[in-house]
N, C-alpha and C positions, 0 to 999 in steps of 0.2 A: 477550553476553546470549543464553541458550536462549530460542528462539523467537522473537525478534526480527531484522527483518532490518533494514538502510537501504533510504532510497528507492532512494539512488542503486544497490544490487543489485537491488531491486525493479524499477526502471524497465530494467536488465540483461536480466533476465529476460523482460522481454513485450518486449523492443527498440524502446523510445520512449526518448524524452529524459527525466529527471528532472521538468524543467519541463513536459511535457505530463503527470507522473504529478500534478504540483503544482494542474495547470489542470483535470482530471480530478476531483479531491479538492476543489476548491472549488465547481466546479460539482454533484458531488453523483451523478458518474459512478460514482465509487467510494464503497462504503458505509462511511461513519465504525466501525463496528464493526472494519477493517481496519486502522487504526492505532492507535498508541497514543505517548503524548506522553511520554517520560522527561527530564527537566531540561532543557526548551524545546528536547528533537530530539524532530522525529519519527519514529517504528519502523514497521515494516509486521508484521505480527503472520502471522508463514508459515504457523503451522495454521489460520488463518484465508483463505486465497490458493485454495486448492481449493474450499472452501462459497461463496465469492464466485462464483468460474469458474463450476460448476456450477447457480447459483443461474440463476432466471428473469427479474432483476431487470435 
């Protein structure tokens, strides 16, 4: 999928666990606007990973 990554590369990336990306995302750490749900997986949407970074939030 262009522009979709997984958690589990996602969570690669910043070098946490999967499940701290999961505990992250529930709690509201990470802005819903950063994934995206394709047939009950979820995506990390990668041109979306740098406005997050960058953001003040």
């Amino acid at each position: 999928m262009i522009g979709l990554i997984s958690l589990k590369e996602f969570a690669k990336r910043l070098n946490v666990p999967v499940s701290t990306i999961r505990t992250w995302k529930q709690r509201g750490n990470i802005p819903s606007f950063l994934f995206k749900k394709v047939g009950g997986t979820i995506f990390v949407r990668e041109n979306k990973i740098s406005e997050w970074v960058d953001s003040d939030a």
